[in-house]
Legacy VTK file of the C-alpha trace (Angstrom):
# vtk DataFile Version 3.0
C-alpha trace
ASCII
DATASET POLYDATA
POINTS 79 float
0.000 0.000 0.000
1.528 3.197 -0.705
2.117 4.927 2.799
0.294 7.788 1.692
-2.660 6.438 1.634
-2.225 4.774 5.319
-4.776 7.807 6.808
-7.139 7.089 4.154
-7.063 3.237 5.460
-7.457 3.719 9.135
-10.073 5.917 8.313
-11.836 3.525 6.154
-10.810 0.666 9.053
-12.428 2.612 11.343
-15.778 3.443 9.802
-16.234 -0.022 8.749
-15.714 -1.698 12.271
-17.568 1.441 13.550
-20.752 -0.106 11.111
-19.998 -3.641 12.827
-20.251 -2.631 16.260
-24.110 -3.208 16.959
-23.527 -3.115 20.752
-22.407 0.634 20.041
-25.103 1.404 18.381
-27.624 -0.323 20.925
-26.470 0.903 23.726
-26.287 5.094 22.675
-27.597 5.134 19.197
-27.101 8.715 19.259
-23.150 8.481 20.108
-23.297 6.267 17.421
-24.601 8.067 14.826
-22.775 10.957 15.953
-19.280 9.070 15.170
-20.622 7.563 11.789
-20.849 11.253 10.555
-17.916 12.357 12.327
-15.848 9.567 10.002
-17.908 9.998 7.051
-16.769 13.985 7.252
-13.002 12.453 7.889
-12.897 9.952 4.575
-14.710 12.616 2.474
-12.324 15.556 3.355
-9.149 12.671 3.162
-10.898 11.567 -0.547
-10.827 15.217 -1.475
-7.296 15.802 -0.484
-6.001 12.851 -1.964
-8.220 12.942 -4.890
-5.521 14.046 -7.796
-3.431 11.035 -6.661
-5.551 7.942 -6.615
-6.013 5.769 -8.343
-8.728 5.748 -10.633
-10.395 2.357 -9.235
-9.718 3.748 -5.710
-11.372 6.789 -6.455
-14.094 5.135 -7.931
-15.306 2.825 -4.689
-14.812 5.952 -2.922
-17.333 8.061 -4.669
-19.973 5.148 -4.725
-19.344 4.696 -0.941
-18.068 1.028 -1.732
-15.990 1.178 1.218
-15.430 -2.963 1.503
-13.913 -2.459 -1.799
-11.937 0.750 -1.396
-10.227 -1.138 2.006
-10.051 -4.436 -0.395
-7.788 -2.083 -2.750
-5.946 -0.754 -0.036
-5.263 -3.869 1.035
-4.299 -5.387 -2.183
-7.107 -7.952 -2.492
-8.795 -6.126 -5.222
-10.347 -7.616 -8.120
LINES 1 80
79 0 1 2 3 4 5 6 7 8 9 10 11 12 13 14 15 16 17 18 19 20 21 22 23 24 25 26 27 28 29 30 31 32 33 34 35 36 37 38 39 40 41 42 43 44 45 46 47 48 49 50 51 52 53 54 55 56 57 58 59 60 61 62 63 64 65 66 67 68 69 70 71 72 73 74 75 76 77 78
């Protein structure tokens, strides 16, 4: 992965386990929500900033929200 793109990862890490964690959301769905949009802000503004640079297939799954796939790319296990 090129270490650029490492804050982009955690972020994408993060929002993904953040969608997992139904005991979270049970117990203060309102903290919860609050953090989804508090990543979704983070990966937006990092997609923006790194924009010029990705690549296009990265870019792609990150403007249709395919985050599985975006991390998958990251991660090297991309189609």
């Amino acid at each position: 992965m090129n270490p650029e793109f490492s804050h982009l990862h955690q972020l994408l890490r993060q929002r993904l386990d953040l969608i997992a964690d139904h005991a979270f959301r049970d117990r203060d769905p309102s903290a919860h929500l609050a953090e989804l949009q508090r990543l979704s802000e983070a990966l937006a503004a990092e997609h923006q900033r790194l924009k010029p640079k990705l690549p296009p297939r990265l870019n792609h799954y990150l403007v249709q929200s395919s985050l599985v796939k975006a991390l998958d790319f990251l991660e090297g296990r991309a189609e």
